[in-house]
C-alpha positions in Angstrom: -17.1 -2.5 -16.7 -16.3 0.8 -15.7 -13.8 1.3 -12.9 -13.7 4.4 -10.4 -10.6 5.1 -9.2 -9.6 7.9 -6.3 -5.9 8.2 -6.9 -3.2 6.4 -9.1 0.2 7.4 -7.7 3.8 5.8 -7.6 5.4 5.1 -4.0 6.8 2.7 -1.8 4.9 0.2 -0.1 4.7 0.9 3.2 3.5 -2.2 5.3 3.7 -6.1 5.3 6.2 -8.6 3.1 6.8 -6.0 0.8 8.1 -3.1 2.7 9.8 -0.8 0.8 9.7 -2.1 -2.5 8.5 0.3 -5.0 4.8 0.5 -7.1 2.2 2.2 -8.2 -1.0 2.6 -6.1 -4.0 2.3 -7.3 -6.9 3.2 -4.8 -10.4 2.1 -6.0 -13.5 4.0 -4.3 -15.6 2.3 -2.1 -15.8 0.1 0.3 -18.4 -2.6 2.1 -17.9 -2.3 5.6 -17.5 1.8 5.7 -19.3 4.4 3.5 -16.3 6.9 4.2 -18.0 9.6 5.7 -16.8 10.3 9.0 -21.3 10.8 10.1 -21.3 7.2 9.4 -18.6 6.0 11.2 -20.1 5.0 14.5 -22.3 2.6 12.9 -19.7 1.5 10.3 -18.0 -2.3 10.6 -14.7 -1.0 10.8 -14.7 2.1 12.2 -10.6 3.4 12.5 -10.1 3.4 8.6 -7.7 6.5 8.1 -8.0 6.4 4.0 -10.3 8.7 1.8 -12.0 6.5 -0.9 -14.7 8.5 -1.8 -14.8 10.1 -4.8 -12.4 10.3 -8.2 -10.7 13.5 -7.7 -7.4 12.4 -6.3 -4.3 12.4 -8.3 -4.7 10.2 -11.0 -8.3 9.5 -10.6 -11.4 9.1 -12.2 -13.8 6.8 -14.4 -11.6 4.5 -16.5 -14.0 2.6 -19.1 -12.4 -0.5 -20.0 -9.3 -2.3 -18.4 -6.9 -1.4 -21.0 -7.7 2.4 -20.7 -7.3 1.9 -16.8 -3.8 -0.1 -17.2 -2.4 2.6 -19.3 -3.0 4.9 -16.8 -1.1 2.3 -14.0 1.5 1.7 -16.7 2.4 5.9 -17.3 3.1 5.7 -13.5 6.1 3.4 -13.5 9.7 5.1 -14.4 10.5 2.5 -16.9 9.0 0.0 -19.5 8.7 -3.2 -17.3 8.7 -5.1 -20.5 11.8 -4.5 -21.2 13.2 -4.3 -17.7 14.6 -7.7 -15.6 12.4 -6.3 -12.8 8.8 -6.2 -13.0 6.7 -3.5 -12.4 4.3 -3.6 -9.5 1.1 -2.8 -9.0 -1.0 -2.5 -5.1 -4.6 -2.3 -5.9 -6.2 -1.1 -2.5 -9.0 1.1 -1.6 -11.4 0.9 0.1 -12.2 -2.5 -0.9 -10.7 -3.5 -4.4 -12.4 -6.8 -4.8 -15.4 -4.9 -5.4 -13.6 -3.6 -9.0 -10.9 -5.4 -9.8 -11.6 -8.6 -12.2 -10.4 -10.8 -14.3 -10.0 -8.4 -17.0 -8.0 -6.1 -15.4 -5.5 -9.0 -13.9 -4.9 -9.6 -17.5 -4.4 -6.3 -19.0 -1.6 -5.7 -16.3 -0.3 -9.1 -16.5 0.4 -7.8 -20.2 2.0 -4.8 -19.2 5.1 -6.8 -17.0 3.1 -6.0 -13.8 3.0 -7.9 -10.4 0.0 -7.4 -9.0 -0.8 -7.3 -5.2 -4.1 -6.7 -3.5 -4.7 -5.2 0.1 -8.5 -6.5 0.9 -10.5 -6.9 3.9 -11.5 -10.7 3.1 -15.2 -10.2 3.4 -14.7 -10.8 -1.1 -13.7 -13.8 -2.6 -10.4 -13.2 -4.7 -10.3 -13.6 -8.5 -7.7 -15.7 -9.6 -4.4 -14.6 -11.1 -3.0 -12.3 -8.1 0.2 -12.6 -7.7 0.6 -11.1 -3.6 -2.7 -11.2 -1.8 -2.8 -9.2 1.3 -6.5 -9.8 3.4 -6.7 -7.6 6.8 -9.6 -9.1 8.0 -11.8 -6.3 10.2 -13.8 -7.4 13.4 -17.6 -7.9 12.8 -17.5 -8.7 9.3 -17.6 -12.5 7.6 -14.1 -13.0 6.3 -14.9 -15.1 3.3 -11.7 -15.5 1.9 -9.4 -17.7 4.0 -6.3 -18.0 1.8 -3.7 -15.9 0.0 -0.1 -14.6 0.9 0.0 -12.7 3.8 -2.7 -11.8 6.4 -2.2 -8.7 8.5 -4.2 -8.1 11.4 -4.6 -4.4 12.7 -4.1 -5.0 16.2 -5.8 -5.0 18.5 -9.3 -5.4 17.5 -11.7 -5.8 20.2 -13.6 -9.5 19.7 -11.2 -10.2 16.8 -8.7 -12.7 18.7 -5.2 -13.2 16.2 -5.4 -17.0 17.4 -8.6 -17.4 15.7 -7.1 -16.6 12.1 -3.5 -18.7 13.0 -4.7 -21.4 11.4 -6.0 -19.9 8.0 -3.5 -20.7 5.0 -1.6 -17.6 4.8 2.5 -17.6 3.9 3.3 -15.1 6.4 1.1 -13.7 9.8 1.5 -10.1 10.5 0.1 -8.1 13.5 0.1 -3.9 12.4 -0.7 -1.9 15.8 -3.7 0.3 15.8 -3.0 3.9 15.0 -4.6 6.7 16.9 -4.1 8.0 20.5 -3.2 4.4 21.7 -0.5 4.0 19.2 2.5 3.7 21.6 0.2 1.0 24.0 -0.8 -0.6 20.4 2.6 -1.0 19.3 4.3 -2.4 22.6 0.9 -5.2 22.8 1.6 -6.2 19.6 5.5 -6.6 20.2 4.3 -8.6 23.4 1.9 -10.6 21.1 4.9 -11.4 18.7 7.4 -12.4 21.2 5.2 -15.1 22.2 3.9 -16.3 19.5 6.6 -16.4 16.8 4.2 -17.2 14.1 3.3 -13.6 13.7 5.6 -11.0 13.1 5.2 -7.3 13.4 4.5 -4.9 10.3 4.7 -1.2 10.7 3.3 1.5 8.6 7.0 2.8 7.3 5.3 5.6 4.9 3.5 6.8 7.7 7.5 7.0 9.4 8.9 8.2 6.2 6.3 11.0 5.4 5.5 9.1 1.9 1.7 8.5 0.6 
């Protein structure tokens, strides 16, 4: 299989359970519910995506050919051998939608190379096994076809996507992330609101966003 990739880059994660903790990005391109062209946004599912997936040209990007060749590249990101190191080396495959690439071979190779791995997806793809932090943000209008994993984080609000609809799904943690755009502040004090009252969820901010970080 060959994999496209956007951009490979090291960071901290910026949302959700992990918060802060350090890893290497890699963003597939592509995605199923948006083609990423802002003419096609109107009639796209989710139509307040603020992430460019087209393409290869971002740092670190480009056609990888096998899985190996691609974990080398996620590998050469991290400041130290994670082999060798009592901390594992993390890796955040997003995109996009990263369930359209990632597979079973890839999970391996980076499994190999004393990674983590944790996924951001919107749900409407069902999960390979062997991921170690799955992450679904399920998008209004779309079929959310995987109902399991280790966090679900709900941009919020979403008009005819109700949070009490997904309480139930078997998720470890319930996070609602407040819409950005010109409704930000509104977004963020709803979703407090929503919080305080229902203690199940708790509120997940986009810190690189704060921080100025990718």
């Amino acid at each position: 299989m060959t994999y496209s990739v956007k951009e490979i880059f090291l960071t901290l994660q910026g949302e959700g359970g992990q918060a802060g903790r350090v890893a290497v990005f890699c963003r597939f391109t592509g995605c199923n519910l948006w083609t990423g062209r802002e003419e096609d946004r109107a009639k796209a599912v989710c139509q307040f995506c603020d992430t460019d997936f087209i393409g290869t040209d971002g740092d670190g990007g480009g056609k990888f050919e096998t899985a190996d060749t691609l974990a080398d590249a996620i590998l050469s990101q991290w400041p130290e051998n994670p082999l060798s190191s009592s901390t594992p080396g993390l890796v955040v495959f997003t995109g996009g939608e990263p369930l359209l690439q990632l597979d079973a071979a890839l999970i391996d190779a980076m499994h190999k190379r004393g990674f983590s791995i944790a996924v951001e997806s919107n749900g409407t793809v069902v999960a390979p096994a062997g991921i170690d932090w799955l992450c679904i943000s399920p998008k209004a209008g779309s079929t959310l076809e995987q109902t399991s994993g280790t966090e679900l984080k709900l941009v919020f609000p979403q008009p005819g996507l109700d949070p009490a609809s997904l309480s139930k799904l078997d998720f470890k943690h319930f996070w609602l992330q407040p819409m950005d755009g010109p409704n930000q502040s509104t977004n963020i004090q709803a979703a407090i609101a929503y919080c305080m009252a229902h203690p199940q969820w708790g509120l997940s901010l986009q810190t690189h966003k704060l921080t100025g970080i990718p």
